[in-house]
C-alpha positions, 0 to 999 in steps of 0.5 A: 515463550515470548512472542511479538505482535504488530499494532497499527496506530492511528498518528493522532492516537499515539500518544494517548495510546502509548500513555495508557499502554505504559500505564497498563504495563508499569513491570507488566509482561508486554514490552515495545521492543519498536515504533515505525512512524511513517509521517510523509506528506503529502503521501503518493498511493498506488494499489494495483492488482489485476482486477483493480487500481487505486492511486491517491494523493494524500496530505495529512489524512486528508484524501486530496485526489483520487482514482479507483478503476476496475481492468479486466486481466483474464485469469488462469486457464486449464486449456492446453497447447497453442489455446494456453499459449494464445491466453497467455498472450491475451493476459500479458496484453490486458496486464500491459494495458492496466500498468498503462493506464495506472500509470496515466491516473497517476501521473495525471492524480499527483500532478506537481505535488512534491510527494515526500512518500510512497505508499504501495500494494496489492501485486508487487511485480504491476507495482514494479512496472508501474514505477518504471515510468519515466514520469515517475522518476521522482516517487520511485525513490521516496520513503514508502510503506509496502502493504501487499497483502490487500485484496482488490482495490476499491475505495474502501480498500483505498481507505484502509489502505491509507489508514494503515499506511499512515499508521505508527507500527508498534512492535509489542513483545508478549510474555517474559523478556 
């Protein structure tokens, strides 16, 4: 049974990439059944989650400017009555307090860049929110690769996050067509 795969490639690497992939599968069993390209640049970045953010302005590969910070949103608790009621409110209070403060790095980070893409991950709905902005008006409707399965933001997670985010996505089919 023929099963597909996802490779990410680095944009500088594709083409000598695809030339030994076509030269290791002339009639071989691997097949491309799709290429994603995602070549915006300069490229917005926003990774956000309740322990962390990251925003980045990107061009080409180049990391132009960049903001990784740590907000303490409190987790879940097990305590019941009005005690699991006041921690809810005190987590919905530290999550609107990290969404603003992402949303000031972010706007103060990419300035009048004129971004061409989007890139986001980490927590779908802070990601939401922090896009309601009016002063985001302009990336909210860019192009944009979703990658919402990263952990934690730090540097190194916005690193690879860039990495993956400026990939080419192979979709590579395995087996017999």
């Amino acid at each position: 049974m023929p099963s597909t795969r996802l490779v990410e490639v680095a944009p500088e690497r594709f083409d000598a990439w695809l030339a030994r992939f076509e030269a290791a599968n002339p009639d071989g069993p691997q097949r491309i059944c799709a290429v994603d390209r995602f070549d915006a640049s300069p490229l917005a970045v926003l990774l956000v989650r309740r322990g962390g953010y990251a925003v980045a302005l990107v061009a080409q590969s180049a990391l132009v400017a960049h903001k990784v910070g740590t907000r303490h949103v409190q987790s879940r608790t097990a305590a019941g009555g009005w005690s699991q009621q006041r921690f809810a409110r005190r987590r919905g209070n530290q999550a609107d307090e990290l969404v603003r403060a992402v949303r000031d790095h972010l706007v103060r980070v990419l300035g009048d860049a004129g971004c061409v893409g989007l890139l986001v991950g980490g927590d779908r709905t802070l990601v939401g929110e922090v896009l309601e902005d009016p002063r985001l008006h302009g990336i909210r409707d860019l192009p944009r690769r979703e990658l919402y399965d990263l952990p934690d933001p730090n540097r190194a997670v916005l690193d690879r996050a860039i990495e993956r985010g400026r990939a080419v996505r192979v979709s590579v089919r395995d087996g017999e067509p």
